[in-house]
C-alpha positions as a printed Julia matrix, in Angstrom:
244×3 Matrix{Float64}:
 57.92   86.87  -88.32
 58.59   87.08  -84.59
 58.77   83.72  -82.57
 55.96   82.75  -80.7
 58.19   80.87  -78.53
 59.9    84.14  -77.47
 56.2    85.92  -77.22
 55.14   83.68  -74.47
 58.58   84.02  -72.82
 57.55   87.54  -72.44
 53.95   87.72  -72.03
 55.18   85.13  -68.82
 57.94   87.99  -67.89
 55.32   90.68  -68.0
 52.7    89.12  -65.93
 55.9    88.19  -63.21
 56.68   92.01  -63.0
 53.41   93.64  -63.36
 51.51   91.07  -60.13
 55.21   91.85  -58.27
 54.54   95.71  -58.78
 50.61   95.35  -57.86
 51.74   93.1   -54.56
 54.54   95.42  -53.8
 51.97   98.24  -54.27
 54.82   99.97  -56.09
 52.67  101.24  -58.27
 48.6   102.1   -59.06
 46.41   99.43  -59.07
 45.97   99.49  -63.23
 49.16   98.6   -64.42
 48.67   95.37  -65.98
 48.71   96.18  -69.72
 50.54   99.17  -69.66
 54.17  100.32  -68.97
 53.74  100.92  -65.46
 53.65  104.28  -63.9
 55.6   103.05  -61.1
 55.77  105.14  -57.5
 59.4   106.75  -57.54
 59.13  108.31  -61.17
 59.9   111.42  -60.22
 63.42  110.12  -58.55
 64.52  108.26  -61.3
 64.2   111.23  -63.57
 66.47  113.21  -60.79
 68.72  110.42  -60.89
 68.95  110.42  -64.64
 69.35  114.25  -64.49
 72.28  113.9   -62.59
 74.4   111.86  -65.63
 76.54  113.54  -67.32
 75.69  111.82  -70.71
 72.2   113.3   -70.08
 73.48  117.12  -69.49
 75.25  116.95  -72.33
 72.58  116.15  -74.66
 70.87  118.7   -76.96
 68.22  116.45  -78.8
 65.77  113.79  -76.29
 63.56  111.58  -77.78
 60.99  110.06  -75.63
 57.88  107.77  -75.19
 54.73  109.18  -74.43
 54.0   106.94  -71.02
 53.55  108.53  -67.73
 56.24  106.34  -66.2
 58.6   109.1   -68.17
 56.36  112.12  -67.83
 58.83  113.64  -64.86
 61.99  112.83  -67.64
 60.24  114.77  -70.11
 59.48  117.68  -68.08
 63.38  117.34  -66.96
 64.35  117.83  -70.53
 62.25  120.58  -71.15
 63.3   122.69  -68.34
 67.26  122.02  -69.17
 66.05  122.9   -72.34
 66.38  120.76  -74.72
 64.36  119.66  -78.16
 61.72  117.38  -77.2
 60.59  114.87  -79.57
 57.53  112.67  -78.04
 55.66  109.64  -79.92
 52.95  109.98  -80.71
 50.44  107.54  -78.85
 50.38  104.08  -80.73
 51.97  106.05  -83.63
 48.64  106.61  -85.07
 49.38  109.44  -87.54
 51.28  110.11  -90.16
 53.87  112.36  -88.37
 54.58  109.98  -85.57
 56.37  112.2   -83.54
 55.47  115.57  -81.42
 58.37  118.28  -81.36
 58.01  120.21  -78.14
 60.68  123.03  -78.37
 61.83  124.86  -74.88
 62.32  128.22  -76.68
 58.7   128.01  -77.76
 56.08  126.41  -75.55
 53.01  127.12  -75.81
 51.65  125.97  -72.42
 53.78  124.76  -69.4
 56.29  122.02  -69.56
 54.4   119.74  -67.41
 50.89  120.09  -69.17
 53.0   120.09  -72.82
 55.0   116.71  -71.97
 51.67  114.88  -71.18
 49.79  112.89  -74.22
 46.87  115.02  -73.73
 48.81  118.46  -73.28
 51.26  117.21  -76.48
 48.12  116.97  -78.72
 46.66  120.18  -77.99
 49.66  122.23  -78.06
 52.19  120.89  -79.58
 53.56  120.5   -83.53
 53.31  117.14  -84.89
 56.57  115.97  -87.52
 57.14  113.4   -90.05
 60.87  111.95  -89.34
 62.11  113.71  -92.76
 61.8   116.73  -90.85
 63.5   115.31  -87.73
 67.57  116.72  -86.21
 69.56  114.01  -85.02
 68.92  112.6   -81.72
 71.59  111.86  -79.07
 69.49  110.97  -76.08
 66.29  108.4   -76.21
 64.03  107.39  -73.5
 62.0   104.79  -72.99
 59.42  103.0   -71.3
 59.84   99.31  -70.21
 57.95   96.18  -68.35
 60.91   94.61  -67.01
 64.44   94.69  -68.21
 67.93   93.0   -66.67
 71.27   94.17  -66.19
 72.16   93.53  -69.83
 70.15   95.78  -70.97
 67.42   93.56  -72.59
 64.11   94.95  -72.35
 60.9    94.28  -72.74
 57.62   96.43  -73.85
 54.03   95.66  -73.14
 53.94   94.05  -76.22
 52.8    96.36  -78.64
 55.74   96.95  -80.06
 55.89  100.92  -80.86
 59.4   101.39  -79.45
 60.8    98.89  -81.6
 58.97  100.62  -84.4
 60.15  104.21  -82.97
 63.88  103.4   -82.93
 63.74  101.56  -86.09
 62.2   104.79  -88.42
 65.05  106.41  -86.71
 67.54  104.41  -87.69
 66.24  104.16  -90.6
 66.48  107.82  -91.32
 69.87  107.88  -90.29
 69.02  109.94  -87.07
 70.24  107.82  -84.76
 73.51  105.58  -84.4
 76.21  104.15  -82.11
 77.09  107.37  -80.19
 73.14  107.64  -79.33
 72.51  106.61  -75.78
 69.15  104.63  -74.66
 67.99  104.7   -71.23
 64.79  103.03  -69.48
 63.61  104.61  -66.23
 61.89  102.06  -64.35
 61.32  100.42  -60.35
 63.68   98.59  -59.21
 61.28   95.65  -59.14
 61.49   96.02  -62.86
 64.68   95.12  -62.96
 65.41   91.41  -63.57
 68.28   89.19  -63.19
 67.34   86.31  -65.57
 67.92   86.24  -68.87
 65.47   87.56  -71.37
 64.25   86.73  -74.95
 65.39   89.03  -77.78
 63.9    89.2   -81.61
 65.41   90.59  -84.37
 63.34   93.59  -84.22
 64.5    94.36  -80.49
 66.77   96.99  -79.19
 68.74   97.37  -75.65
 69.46   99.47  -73.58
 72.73  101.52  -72.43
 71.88  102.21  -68.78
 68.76  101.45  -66.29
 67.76  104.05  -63.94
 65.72  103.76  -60.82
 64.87  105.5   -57.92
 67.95  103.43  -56.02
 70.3   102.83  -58.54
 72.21  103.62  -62.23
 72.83  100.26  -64.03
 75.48  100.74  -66.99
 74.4    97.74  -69.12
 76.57   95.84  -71.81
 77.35   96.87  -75.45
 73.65   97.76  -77.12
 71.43   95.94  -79.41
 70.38   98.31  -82.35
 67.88   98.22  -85.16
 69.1    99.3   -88.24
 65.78  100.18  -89.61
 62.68   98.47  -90.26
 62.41   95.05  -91.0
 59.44   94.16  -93.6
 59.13   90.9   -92.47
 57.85   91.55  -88.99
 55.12   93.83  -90.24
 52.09   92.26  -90.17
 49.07   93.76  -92.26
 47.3    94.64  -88.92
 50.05   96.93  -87.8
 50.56   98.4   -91.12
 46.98   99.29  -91.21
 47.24  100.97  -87.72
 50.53  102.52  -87.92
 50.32  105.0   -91.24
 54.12  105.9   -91.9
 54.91  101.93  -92.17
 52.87  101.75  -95.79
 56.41  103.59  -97.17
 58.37  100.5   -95.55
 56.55   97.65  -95.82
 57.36   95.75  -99.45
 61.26   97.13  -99.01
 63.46   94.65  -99.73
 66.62   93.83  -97.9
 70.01   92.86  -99.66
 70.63   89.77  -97.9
C-alpha cells in the first residue's frame, strides 16, 4: 500500500500551493481540493502549442480539469484524436474519444466534462490507438518533473491502464500545464504508483524536466476495495499477480 508518510508529505505540499495560489489570487477563490484552474490557462496552452513535440503529435490524451480545457480545445482545432477521462473514471469505458473529423458540437463545448458527456463517444481502452501526447493536471510539481495530484489518484490510474494496454511507452511525452506558483523547487515524495513528467508549461516558461518516471501498469497492491468499488474497469486488475 502507499506510505502514509509520503501522503502527509503531500497533503502538506498541496495545502502550500493551493493558500499560495488563493493569496496570490492566481486563481478563483475554490481551488482548494481541486487541480486548480489557475488564471493564465489559456497561455500555457499557447505556449505548449508552440512545441514542436506537440505539433507533431497525432493521438492527445488528456484529463478532464478545466486547468487543461484551453489544451484540449488546442488539440482539437490542430486536429487531432482526443481522448478525455472520464470524470473520477466512473464507468466502464473510462475514456471519451472526441474525434476532429466528427464533432458533434463545437470544440470548446465538446472538450468540457459536461459538453464530453452529452456529445461525445465513450471507449473501453481495448478499443483505444496508441497515444503519443498526454496531458495532465497537477497541484504542484518541481523541475524534476515530480508531480503531485489532488490526491485522488485517477492519473496514476489513467496512465497505468495505458501502460498496461501497451498504448503508451518511452517515446510518449507527458506534460503538466500549470502557474508558475505551481512550480516547486523542493524535492517531492514519489510512490510506486507515481509517474513524472517530461516538460512543465506555464504561462512564463517551458521546463524540460529529467528522464521520466513510468508505470508499467497497474499495481494490485495499491488498490484498495474502496477504489475498486468506485472505479469499474479496475475489477479486471485487481487479484493480478505480479512475477516478482
Amino acid at each position: 500500500m502507499p506510505n502514509s508518510a509520503n501522503d502527509e508529505r503531500k497533503n502538506a505540499v498541496r495545502q502550500l500551493v493551493w493558500d499560495r495560489l488563493q493569496a496570490e489570487k492566481a486563481a478563483p477563490p475554490d481551488v482548494h481540493g481541486h487541480i486548480p484552474s489557475f488564471f493564465g490557462a489559456e497561455e500555457a496552452a499557447a505556449r505548449l502549442a508552440q512545441l514542436e513535440v506537440w505539433r507533431s503529435a497525432t493521438v492527445v490524451k488528456a484529463n478532464p480539469d478545466t486547468a487543461q480545457l484551453p489544451v484540449r480545445v488546442a488539440a482539437l482545432n490542430a486536429g487531432k484524436l482526443l481522448y478525455m477521462a472520464v470524470p473520477k473514471l466512473a464507468t466502464i469505458e473510462p475514456f471519451y474519444l472526441l474525434d476532429p473529423e466528427n464533432l458533434s458540437a463545437p470544440a470548446d463545448v465538446i472538450a468540457t466534462s459536461a459538453g464530453a458527456a452529452e456529445h461525445a463517444e465513450r471507449v473501453v481502452v481495448a478499443r483505444m490507438r496508441p497515444v503519443d501526447f498526454i496531458v495532465c493536471g497537477s497541484v504542484a510539481v518541481n523541475r524534476a518533473g515530480v508531480r503531485i495530484g489532488k490526491g485522488a489518484g485517477y492519473s496514476d490510474i489513467e496512465l497505468a491502464l495505458l501502460a498496461e494496454a501497451g498504448l503508451i511507452g518511452p517515446q510518449t511525452t507527458v506534460v503538466t500545464t500549470v502557474h508558475q506558483l505551481q512550480v516547486v523547487d523542493d524535492d517531492l515524495p514519489e510512490t510506486e504508483h507515481d509517474f513524472s513528467v517530461d516538460l512543465i508549461v506555464t504561462p512564463q516558461e517551458t521546463i524540460v524536466c529529467g528522464p521520466p518516471r513510468r508505470p508499467t501498469g497497474i499495481i494490485p497492491g495499491h488498490l484498495t476495495a474502496e477504489k475498486i468499488e468506485a472505479i469499474p474497469v479496475l475489477a479486471a486488475y485487481a487479484n493480478i499477480e505480479r512475477p516478482r
